[in-house]
C-alpha positions as CSV (number, residue, x, y, z in Angstrom):
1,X,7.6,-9.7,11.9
2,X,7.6,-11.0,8.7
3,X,5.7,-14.7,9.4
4,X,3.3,-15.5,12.0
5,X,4.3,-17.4,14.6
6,X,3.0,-21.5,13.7
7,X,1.5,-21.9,17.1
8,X,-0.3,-18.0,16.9
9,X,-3.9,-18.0,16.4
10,X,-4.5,-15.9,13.5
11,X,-8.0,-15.2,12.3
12,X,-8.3,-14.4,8.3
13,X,-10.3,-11.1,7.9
14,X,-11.4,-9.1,4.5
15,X,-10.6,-6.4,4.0
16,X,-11.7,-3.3,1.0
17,X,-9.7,-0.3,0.3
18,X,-9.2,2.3,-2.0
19,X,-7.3,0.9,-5.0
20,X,-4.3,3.9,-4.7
21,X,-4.5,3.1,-1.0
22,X,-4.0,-0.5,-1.3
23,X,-1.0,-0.3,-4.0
24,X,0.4,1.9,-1.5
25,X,0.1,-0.1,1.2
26,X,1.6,-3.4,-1.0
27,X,4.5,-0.9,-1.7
28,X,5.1,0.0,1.8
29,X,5.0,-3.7,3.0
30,X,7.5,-4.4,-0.1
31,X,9.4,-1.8,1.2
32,X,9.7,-2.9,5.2
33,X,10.5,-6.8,3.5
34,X,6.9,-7.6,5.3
35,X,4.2,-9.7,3.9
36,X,0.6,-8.0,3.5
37,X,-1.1,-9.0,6.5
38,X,1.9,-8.4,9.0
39,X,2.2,-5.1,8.1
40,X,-1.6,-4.5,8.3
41,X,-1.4,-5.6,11.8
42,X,1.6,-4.0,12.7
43,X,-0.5,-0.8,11.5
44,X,-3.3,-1.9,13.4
45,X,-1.1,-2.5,16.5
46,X,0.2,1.3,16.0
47,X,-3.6,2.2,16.2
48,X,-4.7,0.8,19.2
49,X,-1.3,1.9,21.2
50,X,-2.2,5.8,20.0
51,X,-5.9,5.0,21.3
52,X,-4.9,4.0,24.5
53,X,-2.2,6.7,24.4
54,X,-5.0,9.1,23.7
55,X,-7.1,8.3,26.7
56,X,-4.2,8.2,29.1
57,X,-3.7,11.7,27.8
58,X,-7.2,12.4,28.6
59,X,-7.4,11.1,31.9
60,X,-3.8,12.8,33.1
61,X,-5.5,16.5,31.3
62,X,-8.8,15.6,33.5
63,X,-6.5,15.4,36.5
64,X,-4.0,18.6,35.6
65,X,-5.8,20.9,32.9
66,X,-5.0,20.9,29.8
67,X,-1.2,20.7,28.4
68,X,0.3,24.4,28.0
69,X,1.6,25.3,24.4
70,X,5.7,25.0,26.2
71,X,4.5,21.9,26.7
72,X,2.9,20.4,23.8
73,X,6.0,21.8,22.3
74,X,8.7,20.3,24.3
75,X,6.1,16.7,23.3
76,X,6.7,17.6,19.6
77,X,10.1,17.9,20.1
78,X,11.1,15.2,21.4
79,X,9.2,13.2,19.0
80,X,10.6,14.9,16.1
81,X,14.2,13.2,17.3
């Protein structure tokens, strides 16, 4: 996403960073043709989803015991491709 949609309701937020990890982060939104504050939130986005990822994780471990090392593997895997 490049704009935000007209209709959207966006809220404007400050942010601070590290300077090294701010140029980065204007480099890699360069890079991805995205404008500062989509790619922030498409990072942000990314974020949450692994958070709820991690606590569905959890609650499935809670249920079975935890993952086995074949399996954590195989995960790894198929993530790597």
């Amino acid at each position: 996403m490049n704009k935000y949609d007209p209709v959207m309701a966006v809220e404007r937020v400050t942010v601070s960073l590290e300077a090294e990890l701010a140029e980065a982060v204007r480099e890699a939104a360069e890079a991805d043709a995205q404008n500062l504050s989509a790619w922030l939130a498409d990072a942000a986005r990314r974020r949450l989803a692994s958070r709820g990822l991690r606590d569905v994780l959890a609650v499935w471990e809670a249920e079975h015991g935890p993952f086995s090392e074949d399996e954590l593997a195989a995960a790894r895997a198929r993530l790597e491709t």
